[in-house]
C-alpha positions as CSV (number, residue, x, y, z in Angstrom):
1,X,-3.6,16.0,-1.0
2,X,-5.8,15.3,-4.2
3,X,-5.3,19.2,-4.9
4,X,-1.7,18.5,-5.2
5,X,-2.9,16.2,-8.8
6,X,0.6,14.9,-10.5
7,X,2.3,16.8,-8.4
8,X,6.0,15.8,-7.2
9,X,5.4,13.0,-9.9
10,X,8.3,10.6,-9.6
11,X,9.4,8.8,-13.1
12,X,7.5,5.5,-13.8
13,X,9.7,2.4,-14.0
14,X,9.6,0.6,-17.1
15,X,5.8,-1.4,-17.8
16,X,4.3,1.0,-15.5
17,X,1.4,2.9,-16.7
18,X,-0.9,5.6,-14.7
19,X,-4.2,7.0,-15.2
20,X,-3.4,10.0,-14.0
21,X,-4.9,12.8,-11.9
22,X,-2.9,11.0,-8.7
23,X,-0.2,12.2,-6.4
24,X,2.8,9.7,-7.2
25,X,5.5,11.3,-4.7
26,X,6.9,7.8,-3.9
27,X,10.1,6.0,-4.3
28,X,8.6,3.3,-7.5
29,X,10.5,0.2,-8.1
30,X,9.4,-3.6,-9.8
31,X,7.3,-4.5,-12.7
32,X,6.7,-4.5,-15.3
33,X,3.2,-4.8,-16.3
34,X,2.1,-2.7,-13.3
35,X,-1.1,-0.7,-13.8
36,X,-2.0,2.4,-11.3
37,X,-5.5,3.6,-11.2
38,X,-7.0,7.1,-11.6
39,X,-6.5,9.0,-8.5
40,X,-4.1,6.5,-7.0
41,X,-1.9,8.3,-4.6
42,X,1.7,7.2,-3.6
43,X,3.4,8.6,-1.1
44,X,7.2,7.3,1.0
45,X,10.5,7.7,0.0
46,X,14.2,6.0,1.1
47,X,14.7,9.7,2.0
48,X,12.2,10.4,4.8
49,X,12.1,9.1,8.2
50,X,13.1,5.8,7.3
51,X,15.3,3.5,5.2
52,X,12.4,0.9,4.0
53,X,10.2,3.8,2.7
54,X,9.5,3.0,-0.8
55,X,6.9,1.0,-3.0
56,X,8.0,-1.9,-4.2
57,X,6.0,-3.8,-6.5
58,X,6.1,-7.5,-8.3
59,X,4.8,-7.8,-11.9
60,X,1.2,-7.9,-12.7
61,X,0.1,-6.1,-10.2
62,X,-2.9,-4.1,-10.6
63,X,-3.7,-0.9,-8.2
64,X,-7.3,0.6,-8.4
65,X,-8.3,3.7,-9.1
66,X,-8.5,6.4,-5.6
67,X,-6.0,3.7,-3.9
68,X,-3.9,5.5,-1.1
69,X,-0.3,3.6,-0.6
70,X,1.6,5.5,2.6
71,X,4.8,4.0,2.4
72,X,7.1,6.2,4.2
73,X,8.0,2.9,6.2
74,X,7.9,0.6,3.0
75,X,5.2,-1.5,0.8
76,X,6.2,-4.3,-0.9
77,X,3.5,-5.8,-3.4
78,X,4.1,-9.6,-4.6
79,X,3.4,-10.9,-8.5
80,X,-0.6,-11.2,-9.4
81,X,-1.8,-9.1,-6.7
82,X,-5.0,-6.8,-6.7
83,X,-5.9,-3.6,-4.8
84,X,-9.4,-2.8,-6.0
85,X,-10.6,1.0,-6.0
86,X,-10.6,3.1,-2.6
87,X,-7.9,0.8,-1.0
88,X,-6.0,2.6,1.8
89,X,-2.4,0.8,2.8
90,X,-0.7,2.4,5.6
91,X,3.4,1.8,6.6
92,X,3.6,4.2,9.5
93,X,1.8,5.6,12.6
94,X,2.3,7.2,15.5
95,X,2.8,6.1,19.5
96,X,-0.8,7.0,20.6
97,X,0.4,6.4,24.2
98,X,2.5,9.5,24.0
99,X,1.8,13.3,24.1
100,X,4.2,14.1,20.8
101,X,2.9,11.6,18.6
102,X,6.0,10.9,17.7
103,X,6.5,8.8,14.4
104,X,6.2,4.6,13.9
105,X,7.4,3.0,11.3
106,X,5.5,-0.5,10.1
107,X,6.2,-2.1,7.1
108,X,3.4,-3.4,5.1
109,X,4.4,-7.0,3.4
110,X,1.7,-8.1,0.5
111,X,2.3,-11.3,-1.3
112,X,1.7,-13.1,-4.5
113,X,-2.0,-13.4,-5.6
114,X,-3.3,-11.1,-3.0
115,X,-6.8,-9.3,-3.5
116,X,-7.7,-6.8,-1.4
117,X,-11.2,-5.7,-1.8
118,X,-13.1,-1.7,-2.3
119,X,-12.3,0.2,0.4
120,X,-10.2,-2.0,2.2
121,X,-7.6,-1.0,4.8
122,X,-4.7,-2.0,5.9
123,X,-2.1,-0.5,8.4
124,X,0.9,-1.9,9.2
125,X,3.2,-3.0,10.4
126,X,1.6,-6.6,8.8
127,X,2.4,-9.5,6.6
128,X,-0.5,-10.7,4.4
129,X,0.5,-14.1,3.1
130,X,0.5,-15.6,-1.0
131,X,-3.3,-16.0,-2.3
132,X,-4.8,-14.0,0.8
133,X,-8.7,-11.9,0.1
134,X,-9.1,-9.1,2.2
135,X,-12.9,-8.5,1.6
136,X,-13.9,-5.0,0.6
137,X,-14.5,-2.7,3.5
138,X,-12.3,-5.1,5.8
139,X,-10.1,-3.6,8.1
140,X,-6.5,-5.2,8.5
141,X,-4.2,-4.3,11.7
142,X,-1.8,-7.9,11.7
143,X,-1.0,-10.8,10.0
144,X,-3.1,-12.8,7.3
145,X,-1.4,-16.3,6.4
146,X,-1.7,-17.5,3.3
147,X,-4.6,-18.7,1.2
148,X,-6.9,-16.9,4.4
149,X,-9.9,-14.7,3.1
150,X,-10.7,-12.2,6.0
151,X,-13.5,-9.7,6.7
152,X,-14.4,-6.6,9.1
153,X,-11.7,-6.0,11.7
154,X,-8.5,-8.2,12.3
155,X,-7.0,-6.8,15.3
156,X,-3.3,-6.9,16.1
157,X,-2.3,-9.3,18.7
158,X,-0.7,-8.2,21.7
């Protein structure tokens, strides 16, 4: 994927700026003041398997450099909110129960104030409240409420 560098680059919105050498082949909407790392790859459009797909990010956000955002199934960002550098987000999956892997959506829902530590991940589909940490290295699979700072593996509940 990095091999593909700027490729498919979609068009900044306004008070967005890049550091290049990333794969931005995303559907970009919010700002301004929006700041995208080095490296940071965006990928999910309106366009592929499902409506939602799409980035959508509040002002002030800050994305780190080497961040992965997979938002074929949709990733919306609130205001304030930081991903530091090597953080994976993840709106889709597949049904591991079946032979075909056939595709899941799950929308990942970030709010206001957020910060999501190095190498964090989270895989949807999620809502992390306003004012959440996810600690670096943590791994997120369901909900964080708000003001809630988290660490190694949140697992879904069934």
């Amino acid at each position: 994927m990095r091999a593909r560098t700027d490729s498919n680059r979609r068009p900044l919105p306004d008070g967005w700026t890049a550091a290049g050498g990333g794969v931005l082949d995303a559907d970009l909407s919010g700002g301004p003041s929006v700041e995208l790392g080095a490296g940071v790859i965006a990928i999910g459009r309106a366009d592929g398997p499902s409506p939602r797909g799409g980035l959508r990010v509040g002002p002030n956000v800050r994305i780190g450099e080497l961040s992965i955002l997979e938002a074929s199934d949709g990733i919306d960002i609130g205001a304030g909110t930081e991903l530091s550098p090597g953080a994976l987000v993840v709106s889709s999956g597949h049904d591991l129960t079946r032979r075909s892997l056939p595709w899941q959506g799950g929308s990942v829902s970030i709010g206001a104030g957020v910060r999501i530590g190095a190498g964090a991940t989270i895989v949807g589909p999620c809502a992390i409240g306003n004012d959440a940490v996810i600690t670096a290295g943590a791994v997120v699979v369901g909900d964080i409420p708000a003001r809630h700072t988290t660490s190694g593996v949140l697992e879904r509940k069934s």
